[in-house]
Each structure stands twice: as structure tokens, then as C-alpha cells.
N, C-alpha and C positions, 0 to 999 in steps of 0.2 A: 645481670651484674648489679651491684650495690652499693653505696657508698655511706660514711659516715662520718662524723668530725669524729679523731680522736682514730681508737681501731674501728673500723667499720667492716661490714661484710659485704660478700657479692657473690655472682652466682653468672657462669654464660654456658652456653652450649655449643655444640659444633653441628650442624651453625647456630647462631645466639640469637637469642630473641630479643627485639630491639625495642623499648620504649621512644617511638618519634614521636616529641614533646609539641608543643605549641610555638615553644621557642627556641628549640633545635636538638636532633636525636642525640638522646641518650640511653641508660640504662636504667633496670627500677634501681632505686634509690631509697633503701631504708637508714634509719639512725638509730641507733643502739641508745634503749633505753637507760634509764639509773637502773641499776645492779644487773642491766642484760649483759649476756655475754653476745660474742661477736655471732655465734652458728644459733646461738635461738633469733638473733634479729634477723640474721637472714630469711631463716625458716618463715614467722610471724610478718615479716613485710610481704617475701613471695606471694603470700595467700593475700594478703590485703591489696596487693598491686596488680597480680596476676592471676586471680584464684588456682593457683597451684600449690598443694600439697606434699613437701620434702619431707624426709627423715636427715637427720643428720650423716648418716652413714651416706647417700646422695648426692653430698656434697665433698670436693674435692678441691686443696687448695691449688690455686693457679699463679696470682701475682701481686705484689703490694706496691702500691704509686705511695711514695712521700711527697705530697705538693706543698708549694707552700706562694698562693696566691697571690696573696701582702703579707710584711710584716705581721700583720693581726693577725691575718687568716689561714691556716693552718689544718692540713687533713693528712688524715692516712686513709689512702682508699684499700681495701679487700678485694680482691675477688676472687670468687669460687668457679669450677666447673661443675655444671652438673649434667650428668645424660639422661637420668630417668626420674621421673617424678607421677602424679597421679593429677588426673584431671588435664586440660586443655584450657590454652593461655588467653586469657579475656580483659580488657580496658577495665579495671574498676574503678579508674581514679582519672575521668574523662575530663575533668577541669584542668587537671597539668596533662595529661596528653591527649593528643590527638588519635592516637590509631597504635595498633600492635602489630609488627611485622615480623615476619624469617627474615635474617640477614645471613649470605656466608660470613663467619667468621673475619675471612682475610678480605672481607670486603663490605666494612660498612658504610653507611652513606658518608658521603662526602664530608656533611659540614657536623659530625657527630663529636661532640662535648670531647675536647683535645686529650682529657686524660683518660678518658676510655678508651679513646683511639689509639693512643702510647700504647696502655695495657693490653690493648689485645695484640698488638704489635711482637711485644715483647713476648706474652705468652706463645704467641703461636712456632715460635723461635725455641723455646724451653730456658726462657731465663726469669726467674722469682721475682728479680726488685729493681725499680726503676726509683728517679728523683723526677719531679715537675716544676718547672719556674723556681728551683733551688739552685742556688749559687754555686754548690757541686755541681757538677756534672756527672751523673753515673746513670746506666756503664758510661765508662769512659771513652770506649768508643762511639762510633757514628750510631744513632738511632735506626736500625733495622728499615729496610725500604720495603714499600710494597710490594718490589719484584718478589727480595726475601722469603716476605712473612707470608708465602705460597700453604693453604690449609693443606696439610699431608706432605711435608717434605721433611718435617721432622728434624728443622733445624739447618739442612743443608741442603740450599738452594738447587730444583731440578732432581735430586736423588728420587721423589718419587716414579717421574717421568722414565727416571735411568732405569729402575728396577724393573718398572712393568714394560719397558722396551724391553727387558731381559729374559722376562717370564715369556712376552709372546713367541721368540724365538725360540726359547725352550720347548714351549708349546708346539711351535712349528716342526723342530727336530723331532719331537716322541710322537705326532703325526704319520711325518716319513716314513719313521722304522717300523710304528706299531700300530699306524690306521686308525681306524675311531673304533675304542676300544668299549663295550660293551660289559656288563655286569653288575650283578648283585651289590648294593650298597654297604647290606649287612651290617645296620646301625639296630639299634633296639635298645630298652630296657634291662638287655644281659648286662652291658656296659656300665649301669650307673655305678656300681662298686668302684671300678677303674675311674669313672667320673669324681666320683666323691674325694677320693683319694688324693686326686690331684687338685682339687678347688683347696681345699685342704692344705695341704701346702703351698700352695698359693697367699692363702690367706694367715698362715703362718711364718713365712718365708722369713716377712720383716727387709732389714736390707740386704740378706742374703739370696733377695729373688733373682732368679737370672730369668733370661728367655726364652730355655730350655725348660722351665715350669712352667712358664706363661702359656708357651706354644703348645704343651702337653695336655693344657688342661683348656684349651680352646679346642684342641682337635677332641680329646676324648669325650666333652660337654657335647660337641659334633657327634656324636656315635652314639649320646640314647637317644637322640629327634626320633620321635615315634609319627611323622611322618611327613612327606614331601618337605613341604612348606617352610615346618621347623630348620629340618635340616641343610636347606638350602644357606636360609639364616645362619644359622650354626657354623658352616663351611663358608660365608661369605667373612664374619668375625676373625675365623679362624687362618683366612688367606692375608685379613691385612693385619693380623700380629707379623705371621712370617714375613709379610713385605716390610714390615717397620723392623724387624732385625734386622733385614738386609740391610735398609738404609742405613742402621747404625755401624753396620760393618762397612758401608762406603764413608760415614762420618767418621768412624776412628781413624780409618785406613787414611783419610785428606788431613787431620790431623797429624797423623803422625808421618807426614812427608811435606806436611808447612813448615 
């Protein structure tokens, strides 16, 4: 994650990699140079703070904190998601911190720089924008608890829990009727066409994507693994799109009966 007076950018993972400072964890922390824009400063600090290497396409937006410390002092924090990047995360700026950790996400250290800790709060929840030490108050409601901000619930507390109690039972039933079922994978290379096709639209969608592209093109990216390994990967991807549908179908469904 990232921050900067003014717009600033950021950057976290699932789970996030944590700068614990000397003076108490936080995140890297770039400032957006004269005429930088927000994603080259992220990109250009990542490597100078972490030797990590981003493209912008890497980066994905997640949450904006409006803080506003004192009257004088004034930020708008950034930050981004990212899942894949090049190279391995290393201290290069050992006079402001002390050491580079894995954090889970929905659990970082205790006494971690208060508007980081908003932010991931909020992020892990799926809500864009917060206010800090602002006279407003927004959201307006209560600040999301720890219970909450559960990594994989996708916003509503426990649903991940719910789903995969769902699946084992399912599991358990096609068991009963059908025993441990045996057979040919028959993934390959024939499939990249059907592959293609649907990354494709995917990547076309825009905001006409539904979940039905998403899951199409996770299962059939599943089907040219050209061997074990791959494909296991592939089908582990591919099982927690569908468990995030379902959640969203137990999210709509408690909405629309609140």
C-alpha cells in the first residue's frame, strides 16, 4: 500500500505485504512526484521500497481514505490491489523500516498506522471510500469490525463459512449415490480456442461482465493445463470464482429480505 499528500497511490495483496517500520507498521509509502501521475508513483516507489517490479495493468483500484490530520494537514490516501508482480519483496529502505512481513489481509498487526487499518477494513468489505479524523463521518454507518472484515466473505459476514459447509454436504451426497468416481481429466491444448474466446470476453465485457463469463472462462483456462500441477491450480481458481457467486447470491438474497 501507498500513500501520498494530495492523490497518492497504493498497492496491497491478499495477504498484504507489510512494511513494520521502526516506528510502527505500516505500508510502503510512496509520494507522487511534480507531473507524476498516481500509477507511475506507485509502480517507481514499489521497486525502490520493495524491489518489486509492476506493470500498470497489475494494479487494481481498491480504496481512497480522505484524512485530514490537522487543519494543515491534509492527504488523500490510494490504494491498489495487486496479485502478481516480478521479483520477491526485500527491505531496501532499512533506516524507515525494520523488516518485511506476510500479513493476512483481515489481520494486520495490532498497532498498524490507523488509516491503513481503516482501509483494509473497508476494502476487505467491498466499499471504495472512507473519511479519517474528518468532521464527516462516512460511511455513515458504524466502521466494519474485525468480526466483519473476515478475508473471503465477500462482504457478508460468515457466507464464506456457509457456502463451503454447502459444498461438503454436496460432496457428501454425490459420494452416497456415485462412490469415488474415477476418470479421464481430458484437459489439453484442443481447448485453448474455447479458452481464448472466453478471456476475451472477459476482458471485453466492461460493465456488462457477469459471473457467467467469469466462471466460463476460469473453468475453460482449467482445460488447457497441460499437466497435473497446472491444473490443479487452474480448478482451485476456478472453485473459488463459483464460491464467490454463491456468496453473492446469499448477499443479494439477505438484502433483499432486510
Amino acid at each position: 500500500m501507498t500513500t501520498a499528500p494530495g492523490p497518492g497511490p497504493g498497492r496491497c495483496g491478499r495477504p498484504c505485504p507489510v512494511a513494520a517500520t521502526q516506528r510502527q507498521p505500516t505500508t510502503p509509502q510512496p509520494g507522487s512526484g511534480p507531473g507524476e501521475d498516481t500509477v507511475a508513483a506507485a509502480l517507481r516507489e514499489t521497486i525502490e521500497e520493495l524491489g518489486l517490479d509492476l506493470q500498470p495493468a497489475d494494479l487494481e483500484f481498491g480504496h481512497i481514505v480522505h484524512s485530514q490530520e490537522t487543519p494543515q494537514r491534509e492527504w488523500i490516501h490510494v490504494f491498489f490491489l495487486c496479485r502478481r508482480w516480478s521479483g520477491n519483496p526485500v527491505n531496501r529502505e532499512p533506516h524507515k523500516h525494520s523488516e518485511i512481513r506476510w500479513w493476512p489481509a483481515h489481520q494486520p498487526p495490532q498497532d498498524t498506522v490507523d488509516y491503513c487499518a481503516q482501509a483494509l477494513r473497508h476494502l476487505l468489505v467491498g466499499e471504495a471510500f472512507s473519511q479519517h479524523h474528518t468532521a464527516t463521518t462516512y460511511p455513515a454507518r458504524s466502521t466494519p469490525t474485525s468480526q466483519e472484515a473476515v478475508l473471503g466473505d465477500a462482504g457478508l459476514p460468515g457466507s464464506l463459512h456457509r457456502v463451503l459447509s454447502d459444498i461438503a454436504d454436496e460432496r457428501l451426497r454425490q459420494q452416497t449415490v456415485y462412490g469415488v468416481q474415477q476418470m479421464p481429466s481430458g484437459n489439453g491444448p484442443r481447448h485453448r480456442e474455447a479458452a481464448t474466446t472466453a478471456q476475451t470476453r472477459v476482458d471485453t465485457a466492461g460493465a456488462q461482465l457477469t459471473w457467467v463469463d467469469l466462471a466460463l472462462e476460469e473453468v475453460r483456462e482449467a482445460c488447457t493445463a497441460e499437466n497435473d500441477e497446472d491444473l490443479y491450480s487452474e480448478l482451485i481458481q476456478a472453485s473459488a470464482v463459483l464460491v464467490q457467486w454463491a456468496q453473492s447470491l446469499k448477499a443479494s438474497a439477505e438484502s433483499t429480505n432486510s
